[in-house]
C-alpha positions in Angstrom: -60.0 -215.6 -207.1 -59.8 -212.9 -204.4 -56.7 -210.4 -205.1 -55.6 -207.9 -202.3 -53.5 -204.9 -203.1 -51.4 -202.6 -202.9 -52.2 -198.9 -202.2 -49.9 -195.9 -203.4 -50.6 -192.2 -203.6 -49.2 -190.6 -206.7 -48.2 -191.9 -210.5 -45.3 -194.2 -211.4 -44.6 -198.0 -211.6 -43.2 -199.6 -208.7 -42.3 -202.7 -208.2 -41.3 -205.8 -205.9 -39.9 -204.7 -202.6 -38.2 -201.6 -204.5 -39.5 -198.1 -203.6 -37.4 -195.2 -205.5 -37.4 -192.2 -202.7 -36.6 -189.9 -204.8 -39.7 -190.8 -207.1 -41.3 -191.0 -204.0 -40.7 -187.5 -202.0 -42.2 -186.6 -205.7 -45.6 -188.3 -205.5 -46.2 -186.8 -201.9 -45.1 -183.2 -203.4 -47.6 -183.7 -205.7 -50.7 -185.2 -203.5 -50.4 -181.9 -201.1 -49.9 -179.8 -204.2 -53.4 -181.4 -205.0 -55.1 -180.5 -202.0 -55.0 -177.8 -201.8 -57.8 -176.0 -203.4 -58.6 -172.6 -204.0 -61.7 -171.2 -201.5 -64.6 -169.4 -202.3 -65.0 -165.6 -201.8 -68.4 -164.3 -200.7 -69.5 -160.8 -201.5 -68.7 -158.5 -198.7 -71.7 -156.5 -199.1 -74.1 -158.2 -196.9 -73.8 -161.3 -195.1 -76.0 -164.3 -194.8 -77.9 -164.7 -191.2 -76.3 -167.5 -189.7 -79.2 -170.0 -190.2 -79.0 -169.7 -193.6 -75.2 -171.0 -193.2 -76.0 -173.8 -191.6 -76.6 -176.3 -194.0 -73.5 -175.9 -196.0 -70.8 -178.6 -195.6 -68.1 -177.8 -192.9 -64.7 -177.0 -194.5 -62.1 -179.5 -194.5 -59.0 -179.3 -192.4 -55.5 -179.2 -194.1 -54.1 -182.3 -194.7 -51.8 -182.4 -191.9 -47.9 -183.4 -192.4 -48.5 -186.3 -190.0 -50.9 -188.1 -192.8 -47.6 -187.5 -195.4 -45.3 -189.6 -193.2 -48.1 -192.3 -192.6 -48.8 -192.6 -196.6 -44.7 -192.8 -196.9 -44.4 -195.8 -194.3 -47.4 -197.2 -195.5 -45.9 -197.4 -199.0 -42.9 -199.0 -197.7 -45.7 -201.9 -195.8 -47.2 -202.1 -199.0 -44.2 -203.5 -201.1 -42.8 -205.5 -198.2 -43.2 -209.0 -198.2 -44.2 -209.3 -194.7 -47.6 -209.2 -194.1 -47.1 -207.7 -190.4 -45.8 -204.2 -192.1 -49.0 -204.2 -194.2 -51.4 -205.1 -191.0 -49.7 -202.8 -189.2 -51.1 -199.6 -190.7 -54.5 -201.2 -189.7 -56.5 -200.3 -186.9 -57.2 -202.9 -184.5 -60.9 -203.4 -186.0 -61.7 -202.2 -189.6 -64.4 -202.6 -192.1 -62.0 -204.5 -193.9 -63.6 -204.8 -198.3 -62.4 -208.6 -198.3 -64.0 -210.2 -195.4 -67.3 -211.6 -195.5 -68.9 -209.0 -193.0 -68.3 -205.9 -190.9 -65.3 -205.0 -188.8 -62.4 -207.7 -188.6 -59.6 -207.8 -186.5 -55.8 -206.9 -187.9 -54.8 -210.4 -187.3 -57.3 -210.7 -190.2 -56.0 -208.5 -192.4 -52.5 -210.0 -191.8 -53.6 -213.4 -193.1 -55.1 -212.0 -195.7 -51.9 -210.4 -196.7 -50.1 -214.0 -196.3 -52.0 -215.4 -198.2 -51.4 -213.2 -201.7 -47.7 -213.0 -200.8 -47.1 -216.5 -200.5 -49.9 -216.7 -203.7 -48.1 -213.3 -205.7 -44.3 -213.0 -204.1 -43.8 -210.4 -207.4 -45.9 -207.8 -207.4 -46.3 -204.4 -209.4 -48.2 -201.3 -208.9 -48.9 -198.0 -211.4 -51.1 -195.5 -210.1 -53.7 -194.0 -212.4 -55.0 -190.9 -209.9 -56.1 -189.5 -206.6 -59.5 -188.5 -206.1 -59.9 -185.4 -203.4 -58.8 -186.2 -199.3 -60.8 -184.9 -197.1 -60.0 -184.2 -193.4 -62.8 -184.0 -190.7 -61.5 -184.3 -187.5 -59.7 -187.0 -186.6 -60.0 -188.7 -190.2 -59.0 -188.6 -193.7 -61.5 -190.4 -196.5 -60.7 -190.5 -200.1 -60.5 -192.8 -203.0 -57.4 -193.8 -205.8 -56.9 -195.8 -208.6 -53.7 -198.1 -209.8 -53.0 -201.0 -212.1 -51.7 -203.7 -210.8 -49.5 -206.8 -212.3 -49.0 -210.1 -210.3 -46.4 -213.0 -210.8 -46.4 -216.3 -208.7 -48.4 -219.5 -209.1 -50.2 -217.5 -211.5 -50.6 -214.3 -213.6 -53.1 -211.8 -212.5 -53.9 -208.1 -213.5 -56.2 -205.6 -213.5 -57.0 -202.1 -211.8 -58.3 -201.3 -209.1 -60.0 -198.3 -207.1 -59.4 -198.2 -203.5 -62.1 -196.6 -200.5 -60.7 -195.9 -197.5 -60.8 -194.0 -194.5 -57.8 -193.4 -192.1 -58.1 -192.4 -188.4 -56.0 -190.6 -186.5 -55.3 -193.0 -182.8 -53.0 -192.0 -180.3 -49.5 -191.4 -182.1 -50.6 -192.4 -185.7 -52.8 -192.8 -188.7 -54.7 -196.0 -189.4 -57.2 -197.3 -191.8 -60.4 -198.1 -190.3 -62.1 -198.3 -193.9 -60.1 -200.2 -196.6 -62.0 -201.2 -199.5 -61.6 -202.1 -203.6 -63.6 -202.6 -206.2 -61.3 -205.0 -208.6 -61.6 -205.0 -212.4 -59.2 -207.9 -213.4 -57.4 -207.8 -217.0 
């Protein structure tokens, strides 16, 4: 049985088509609380030539305020019941963890949605954690873990740990990697 999910950033139980915004404001307080990290200081005494530099990692960017309002609607898509609120944070092609192969379209990704909602009309979430974002460019990667409970034709539950990688086109924020790996109850 293939399950698709629901994806949240912070801790808390959630459930149906509820979202508590105060609960909410909360969990997104917390996820830039956890980004930032401290940075490293380098001795000021001599400097490294730059071509020693050059094979460190570039830096990530901030998470920008923008990404904060996209994980806030796409909370809101995730509890709806409508599969179009939960295709639309989709690009138009994404590597998409519950096709068959490769990039699908977000038509795709809307019938898969259907299909658990009409399958799992009650669902319920709990976050576990949030493994680091990081921001290169145009795109945030990172990776999260929830539990998740399911009522409807039948009972299903498990946790799983979600991949993904959001771009930044045009106006908004869209996943154009969106992966699980599912370990059911």
């Amino acid at each position: 049985m293939r399950l698709c999910c629901l994806l949240t950033l912070g801790a808390g139980l959630y459930s149906g088509a509820r979202a508590e915004d105060s609960n909410l404001d909360k969990i997104l307080s917390e996820v830039q609380k956890s980004l930032k990290k401290p940075t490293e200081n380098r001795p000021s005494a001599t400097p490294e030539p730059k071509a020693l530099r050059s094979s460190e990692k570039p830096t990530p960017a901030p998470i920008p305020e923008s990404f904060k309002g996209f994980i806030d609607t796409m909370w809101r898509h995730q509890i709806s019941n409508s599969p179009d609120d939960w295709a639309s944070d989709f690009a138009s092609s994404v590597n998409y963890g519950y096709a068959s192969s490769g990039s699908v379209s977000r038509s795709f990704v809307r019938n898969d949605r259907a299909k658990l909602i009409r399958r799992y009309p009650e669902r319920n979430y709990q976050m576990i954690d949030i493994g680091e974002l990081k921001h290169f460019g145009d795109e945030i990667s990172g990776v999260w873990r929830f539990r998740y409970s399911y009522r409807g034709a039948k009972l299903a539950s498990g946790t799983a740990i979600v991949h993904f990688t959001a771009q930044w086109r045009g106006d908004r924020w869209q996943f154009v990697l969106y992966s699980e790996d599912v370990q059911r109850d």
